[in-house]
N, C-alpha and C positions, 0 to 999 in steps of 0.2 A: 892614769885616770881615763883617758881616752879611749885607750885599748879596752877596758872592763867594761864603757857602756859602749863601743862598737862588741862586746861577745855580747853584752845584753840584749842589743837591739836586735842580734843575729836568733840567737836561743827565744827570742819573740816572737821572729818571722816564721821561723820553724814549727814553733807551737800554734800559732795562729794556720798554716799552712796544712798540720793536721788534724786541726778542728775542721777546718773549710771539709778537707776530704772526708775526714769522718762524717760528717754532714751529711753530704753529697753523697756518701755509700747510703746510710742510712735512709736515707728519701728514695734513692733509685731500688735498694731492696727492699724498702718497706713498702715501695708501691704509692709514696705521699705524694699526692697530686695538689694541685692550685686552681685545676681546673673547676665549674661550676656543678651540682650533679644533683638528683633527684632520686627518693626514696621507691623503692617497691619491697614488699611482703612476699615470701614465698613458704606454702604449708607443707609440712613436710611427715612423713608416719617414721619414717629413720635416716636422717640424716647423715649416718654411718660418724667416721670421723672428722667429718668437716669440723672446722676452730671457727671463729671470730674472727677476721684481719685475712682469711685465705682470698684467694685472688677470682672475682666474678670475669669468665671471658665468652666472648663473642667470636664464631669464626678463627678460636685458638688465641684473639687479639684479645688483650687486659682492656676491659671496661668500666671494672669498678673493685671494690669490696661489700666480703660479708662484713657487714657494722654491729650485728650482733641474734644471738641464736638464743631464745626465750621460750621455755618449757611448758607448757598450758595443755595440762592432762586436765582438762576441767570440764564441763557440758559445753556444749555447743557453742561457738561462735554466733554472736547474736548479728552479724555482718553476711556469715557466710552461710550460715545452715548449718554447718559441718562440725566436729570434733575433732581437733588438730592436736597432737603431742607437741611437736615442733614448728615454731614460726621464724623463720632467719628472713631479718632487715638487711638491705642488699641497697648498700648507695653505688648510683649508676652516672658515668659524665653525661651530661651536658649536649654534648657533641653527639655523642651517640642513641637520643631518644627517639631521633624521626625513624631509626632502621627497626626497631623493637614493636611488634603490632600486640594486635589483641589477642592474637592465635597463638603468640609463642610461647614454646614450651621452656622449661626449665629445669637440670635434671644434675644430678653430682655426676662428677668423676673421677680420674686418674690420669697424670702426665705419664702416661706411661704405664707399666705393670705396674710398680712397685715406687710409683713416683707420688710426688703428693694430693689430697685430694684439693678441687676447685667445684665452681658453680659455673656450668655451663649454659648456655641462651643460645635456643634455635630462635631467629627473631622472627622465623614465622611471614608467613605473608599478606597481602592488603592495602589498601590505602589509608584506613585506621589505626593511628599508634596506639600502644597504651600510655594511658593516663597515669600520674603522678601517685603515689599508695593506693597503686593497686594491690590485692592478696590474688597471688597465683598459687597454683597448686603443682608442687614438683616430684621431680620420681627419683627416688633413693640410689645410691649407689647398690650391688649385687649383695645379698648378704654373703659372702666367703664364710663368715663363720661361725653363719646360723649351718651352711651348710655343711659344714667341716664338721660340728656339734653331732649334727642329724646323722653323718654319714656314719659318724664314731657309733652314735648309740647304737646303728642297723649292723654294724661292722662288730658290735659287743655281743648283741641279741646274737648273730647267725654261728657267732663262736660259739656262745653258753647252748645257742641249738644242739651242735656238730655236737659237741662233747657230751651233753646229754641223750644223745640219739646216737651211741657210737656202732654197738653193736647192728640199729638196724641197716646203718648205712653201709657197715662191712656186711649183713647178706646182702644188702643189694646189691654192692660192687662185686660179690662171687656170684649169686645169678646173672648179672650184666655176663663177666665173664663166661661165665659156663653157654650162657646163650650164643656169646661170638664165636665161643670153642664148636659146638654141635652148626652154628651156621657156617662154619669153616669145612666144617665134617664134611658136611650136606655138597655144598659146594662143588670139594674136592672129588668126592662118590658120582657127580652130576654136571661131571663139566664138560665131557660129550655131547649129552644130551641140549645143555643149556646153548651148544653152539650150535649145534643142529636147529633148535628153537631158535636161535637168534636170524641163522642162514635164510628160515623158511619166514621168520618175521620180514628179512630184509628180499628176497622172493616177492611174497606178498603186496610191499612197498613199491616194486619196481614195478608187478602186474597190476596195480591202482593206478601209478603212472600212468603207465599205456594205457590202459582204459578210460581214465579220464583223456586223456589228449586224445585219443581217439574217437569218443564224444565230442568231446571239444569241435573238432575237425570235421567230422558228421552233421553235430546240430547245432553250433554255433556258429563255426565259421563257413561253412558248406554252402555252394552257392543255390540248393533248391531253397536252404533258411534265407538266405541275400532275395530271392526271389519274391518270395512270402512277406518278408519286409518292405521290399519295392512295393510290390503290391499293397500291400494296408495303407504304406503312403500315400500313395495312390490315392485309395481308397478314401483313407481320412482327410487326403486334401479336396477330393471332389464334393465329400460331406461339409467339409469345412467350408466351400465353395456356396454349396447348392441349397444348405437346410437356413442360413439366413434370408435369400429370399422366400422360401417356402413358409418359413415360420411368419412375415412379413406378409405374405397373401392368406395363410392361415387366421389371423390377426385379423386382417383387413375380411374375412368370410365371416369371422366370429361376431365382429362390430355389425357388417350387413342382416347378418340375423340377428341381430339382439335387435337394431332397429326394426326391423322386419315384425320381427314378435312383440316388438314394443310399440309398433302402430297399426296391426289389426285388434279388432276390437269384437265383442260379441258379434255385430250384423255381418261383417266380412268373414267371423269363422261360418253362419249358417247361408252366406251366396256361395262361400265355397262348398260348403256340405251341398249344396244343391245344384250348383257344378259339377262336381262330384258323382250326382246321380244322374242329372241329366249325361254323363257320358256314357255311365255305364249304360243305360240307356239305349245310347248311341250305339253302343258298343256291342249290346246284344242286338238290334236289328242289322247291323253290321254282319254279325256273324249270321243272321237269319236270309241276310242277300246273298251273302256268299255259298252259303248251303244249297240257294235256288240255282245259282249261276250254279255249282259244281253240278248239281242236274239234267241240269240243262245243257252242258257242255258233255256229258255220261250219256244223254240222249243221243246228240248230236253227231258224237262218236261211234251210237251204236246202230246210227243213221234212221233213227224214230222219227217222224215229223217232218214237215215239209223240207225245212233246212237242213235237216240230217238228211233227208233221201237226196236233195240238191248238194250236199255237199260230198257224202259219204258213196253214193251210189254211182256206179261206173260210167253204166247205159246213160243216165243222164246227162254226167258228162262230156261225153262222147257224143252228144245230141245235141247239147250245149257250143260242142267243141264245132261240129259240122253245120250249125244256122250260122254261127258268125263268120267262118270260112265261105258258106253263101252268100249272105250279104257282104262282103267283102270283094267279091264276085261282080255281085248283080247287085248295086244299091239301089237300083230302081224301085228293085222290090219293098222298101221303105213308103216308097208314093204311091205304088201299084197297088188298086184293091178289085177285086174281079167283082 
């Protein structure tokens, strides 16, 4: 009797042992958490094959689950503005709400090529989280086989082309030929010549060379060019030097006469106008004295008049010359009178 319930209590612990485990598989792959966690919305135009229960991750890290994917082909979200096909509720932990902003994006993918799909969270950045049901808007997985579809139909059409169009496209591949045949011809008839053309091409290239470097050499790098640059330097730094104080007394000439003209007035333009005449004036009995003087000096030279005979005339001179030599003499003769 003892024996039967020590196997009973054994075939108990057993079964109990893998209920636990069964449990514990079933929580650890099913993703069942205890943790606390908050609702967000994400719209979606094809959610590809995303399920319900697939895995929401962050930085590759498991964050939440899809909770459920809701079809609303219908007018407009009166929330959002928008017209959504697909809205998938995505409960999120707890733990992880301060990392998720308002910028982040939300988008399907793949573990892998050929692995399963999930919901992935760039959390974006900020110092603004997002809020509790929020509706974001996410971007589908690649269609493969919208594309694979499209490729087939382009891939049907270009056959039903080809086979429809056979005829032209075999003359076209005997003209293609027939043209490579004659440019083969050609060729072969012209392949002296083509090397000779190529020689005097590569001639040509080498006599460009030299001429350029020889230019080069002449009038770039040649010291009467070094020269001619010294010199502008030169030249542009003495302007660079000398046209700011010039422009600077320029300036200061410009203001002087604006003043200038800005405080004579009608009476000072007619003293000057009569300035003005008084010189001319001047100016012509000026030129009337000088006329007399050249004269008078034309006389005197041509020894007319008393001053001209005393000056120009020899004997007088010389008469001149021999009283002062007498008195010089005899100064008596000064006191003497007979």
């Amino acid at each position: 009797m003892a024996a039967t319930k020590s196997i009973e209590v054994k075939v108990g612990m057993l079964i109990l042992v893998g209920v636990s485990l069964l449990a514990a598989l079933i929580l650890v792959m099913g993703g069942i958490t205890f943790q606390k966690r908050f609702a967000l919305f994400v719209d979606f135009e094809n959610p590809g094959g995303i399920q319900p229960g697939a895995p929401v991750k962050m930085a590759g890290v498991r964050v939440g689950t899809i909770e459920a994917l809701e079809f609303r082909a219908s007018p407009p979200d009166p929330l959002t503005g928008r017209r959504t096909l697909v809205r998938a509720k995505i409960m999120v932990e707890e733990r992880y709400h301060r990392e998720i902003h308002r910028n982040a994006e939300f988008y399907v993918t793949t573990q892998g090529v050929l692995g399963e799909q999930f919901l992935a969270i760039d959390p974006g950045t900020g110092n603004d989280q997002i809020a509790a049901n929020t509706i974001a808007v996410g971007m589908g997985p690649p269609r493969i086989d919208l594309f694979v579809a499209r490729a087939y139909t382009l891939l049907d059409e270009a056959v039903a082309g080809v086979a429809s169009n056979r005829d032209q496209i075999r003359g076209i591949v005997h003209n293609l030929a027939g043209t490579l045949q004659h440019t083969n011809d050609l060729l072969a008839r012209n392949g002296s010549r083509i090397d000779r053309l190529l020689e005097d091409t590569d001639q040509l290239i080498r006599d460009g060379d030299g001429l350029v470097n020889a230019a080069r050499a002449r009038y770039v790098d040649g010291a009467e060019v070094r020269r001619i640059m010294a010199r502008a330097e030169s030249v542009l730094a003495t302007i660079d030097r000398e046209v700011p104080p010039l422009s600077r007394d320029a300036r200061a000439l410009m203001a002087n006469a604006n003043r200038i003209a800005n405080g004579i007035g009608d009476a000072q333009i007619q003293d000057v106008q009569a300035t003005l005449r008084d010189v001319r004036s001047i100016a012509r009995r000026a030129d009337t004295i000088a006329g007399d003087a050249q004269r008078v000096s034309q006389h005197i030279r041509q020894g007319r008049g008393t001053v001209g005979a005393l000056l120009m005339d020899e004997e007088v001179y010389d008469d001149l010359q021999e009283l002062v030599r007498d008195l010089k003499h005899n100064p008596w003769k000064f006191f003497w009178r007979e």
